[in-house]
C-alpha positions as CSV (number, residue, x, y, z in Angstrom):
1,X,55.4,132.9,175.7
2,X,57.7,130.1,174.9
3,X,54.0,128.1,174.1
4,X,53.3,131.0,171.7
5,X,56.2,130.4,169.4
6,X,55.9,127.1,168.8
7,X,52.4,127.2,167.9
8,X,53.4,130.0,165.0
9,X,54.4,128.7,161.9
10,X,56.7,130.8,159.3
11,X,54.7,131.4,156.0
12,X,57.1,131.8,152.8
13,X,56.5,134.7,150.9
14,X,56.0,133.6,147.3
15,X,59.4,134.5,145.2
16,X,58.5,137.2,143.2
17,X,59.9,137.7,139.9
18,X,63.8,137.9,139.4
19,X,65.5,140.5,138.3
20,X,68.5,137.7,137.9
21,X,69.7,136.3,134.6
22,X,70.8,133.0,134.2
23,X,73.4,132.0,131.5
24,X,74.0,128.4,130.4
25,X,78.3,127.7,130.6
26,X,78.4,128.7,126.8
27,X,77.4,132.4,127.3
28,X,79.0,132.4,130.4
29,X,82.1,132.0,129.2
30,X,81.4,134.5,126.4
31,X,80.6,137.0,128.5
32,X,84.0,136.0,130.7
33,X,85.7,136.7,127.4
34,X,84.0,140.6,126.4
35,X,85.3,141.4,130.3
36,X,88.8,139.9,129.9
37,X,88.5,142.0,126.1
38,X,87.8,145.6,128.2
39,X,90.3,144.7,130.7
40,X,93.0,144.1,128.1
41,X,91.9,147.2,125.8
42,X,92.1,149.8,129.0
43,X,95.2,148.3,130.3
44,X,93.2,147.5,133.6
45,X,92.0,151.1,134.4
46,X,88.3,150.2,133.4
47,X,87.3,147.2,135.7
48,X,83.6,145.9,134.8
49,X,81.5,143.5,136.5
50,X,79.3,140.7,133.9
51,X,76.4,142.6,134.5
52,X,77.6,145.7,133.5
53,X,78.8,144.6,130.5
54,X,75.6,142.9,129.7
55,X,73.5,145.9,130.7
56,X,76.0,148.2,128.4
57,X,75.0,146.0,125.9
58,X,71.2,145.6,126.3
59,X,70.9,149.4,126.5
60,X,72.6,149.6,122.6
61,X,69.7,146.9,121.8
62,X,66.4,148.4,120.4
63,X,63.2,148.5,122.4
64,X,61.9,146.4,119.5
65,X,63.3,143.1,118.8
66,X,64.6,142.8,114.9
67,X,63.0,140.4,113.1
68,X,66.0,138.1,112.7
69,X,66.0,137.5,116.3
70,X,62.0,136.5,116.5
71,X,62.8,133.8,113.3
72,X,65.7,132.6,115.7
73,X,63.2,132.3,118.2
74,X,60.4,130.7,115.9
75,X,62.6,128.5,114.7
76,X,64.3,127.2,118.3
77,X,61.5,127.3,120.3
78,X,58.2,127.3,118.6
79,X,57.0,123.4,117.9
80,X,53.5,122.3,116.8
81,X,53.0,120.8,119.8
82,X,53.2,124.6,121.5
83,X,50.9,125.8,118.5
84,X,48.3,123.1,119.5
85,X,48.0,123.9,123.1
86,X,47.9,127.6,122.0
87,X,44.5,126.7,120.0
88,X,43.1,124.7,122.5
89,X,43.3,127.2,125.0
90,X,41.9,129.9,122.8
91,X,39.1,127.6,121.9
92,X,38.6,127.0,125.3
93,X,38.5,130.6,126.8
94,X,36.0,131.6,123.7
95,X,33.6,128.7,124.9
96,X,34.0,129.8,128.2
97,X,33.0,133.5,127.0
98,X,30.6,132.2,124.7
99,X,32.2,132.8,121.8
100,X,32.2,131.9,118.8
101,X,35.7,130.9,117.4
102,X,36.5,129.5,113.8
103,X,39.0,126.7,114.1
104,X,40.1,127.4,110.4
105,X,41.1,131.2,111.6
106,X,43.4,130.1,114.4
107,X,45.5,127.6,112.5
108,X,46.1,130.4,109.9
109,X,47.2,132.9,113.1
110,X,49.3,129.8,114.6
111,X,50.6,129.2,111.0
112,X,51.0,132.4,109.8
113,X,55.2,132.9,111.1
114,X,55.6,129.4,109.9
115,X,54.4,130.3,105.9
116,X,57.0,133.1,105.7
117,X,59.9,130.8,105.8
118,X,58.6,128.8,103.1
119,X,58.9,131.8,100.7
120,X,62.5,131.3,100.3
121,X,62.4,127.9,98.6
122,X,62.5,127.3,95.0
123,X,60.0,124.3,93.9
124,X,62.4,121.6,92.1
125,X,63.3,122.1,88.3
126,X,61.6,119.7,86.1
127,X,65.2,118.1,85.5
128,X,65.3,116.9,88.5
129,X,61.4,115.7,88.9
130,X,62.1,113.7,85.6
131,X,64.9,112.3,87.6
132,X,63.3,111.5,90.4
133,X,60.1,109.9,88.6
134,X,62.9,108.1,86.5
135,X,64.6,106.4,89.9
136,X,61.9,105.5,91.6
137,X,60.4,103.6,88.3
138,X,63.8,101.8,88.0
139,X,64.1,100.8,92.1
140,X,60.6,99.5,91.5
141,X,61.0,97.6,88.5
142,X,64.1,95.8,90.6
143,X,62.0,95.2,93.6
144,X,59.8,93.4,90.7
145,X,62.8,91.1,89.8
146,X,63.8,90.5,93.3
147,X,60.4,89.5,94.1
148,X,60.0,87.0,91.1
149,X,63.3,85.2,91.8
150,X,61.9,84.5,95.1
151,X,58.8,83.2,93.9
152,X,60.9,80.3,91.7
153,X,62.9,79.6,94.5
């Protein structure tokens, strides 16, 4: 029997997904405070655990996200880079199909969040492209100057 042990080896269930929420030091401590805020606002006769307060919370959230939380997410997390890959993997899977994709449509999809942010910006007044055209003439003309002085030396 003894033989028969050894010869078994333990397999390791993959992890499946956890229901566990991890919070960086910052929201840690932010959630420390809401608990110590309930404890001082019942006197000590409601005692909460974090994750109570954080489901009490989740629960007054709407099953859809506002859409000032998907810009903050845009804005953090979504790079070009991420964009990229996205397009290369739809291109891929549609060659794999067979399909036909246009390359032109999927940089308007990965773009389109991106254009809405640009809406907000006003172009610059002509005042200040006069201004602009105005210093860059003059900084040229110096680097002229500088550049013939150096020449006679």
């Amino acid at each position: 029997m003894s033989e028969e042990l050894i010869n078994t080896k333990t397999i390791r269930k993959r992890q499946q997904t956890s229901d566990r929420l991890v919070l960086n030091s910052q929201l840690q401590e932010k959630s420390k405070n809401w608990l110590n805020q309930v404890n001082e606002h019942f006197k000590g006769m409601v005692i909460l655990k974090r994750n109570e307060i954080l489901t009490a919370l989740l629960e007054d959230f709407p099953n859809v996200l506002p859409q000032s939380v998907l810009d903050k997410i845009q804005q953090e997390k979504l790079t070009d880079i991420q964009k990229a890959k996205w397009i290369y993997d739809q291109l891929k899977n549609a060659k794999l199909k067979g399909e036909d994709l246009n390359i032109e449509g999927l940089l308007k999809m990965a773009n389109r969040t991106s254009n809405r942010k640009n809406k907000g910006h006003k172009t610059p007044s002509k005042k200040f492209k006069e201004s602009s055209v105005a210093g860059i003439e003059k900084s040229s003309s110096e680097v002229k100057k500088l550049n013939n002085n150096n020449e006679l030396k």
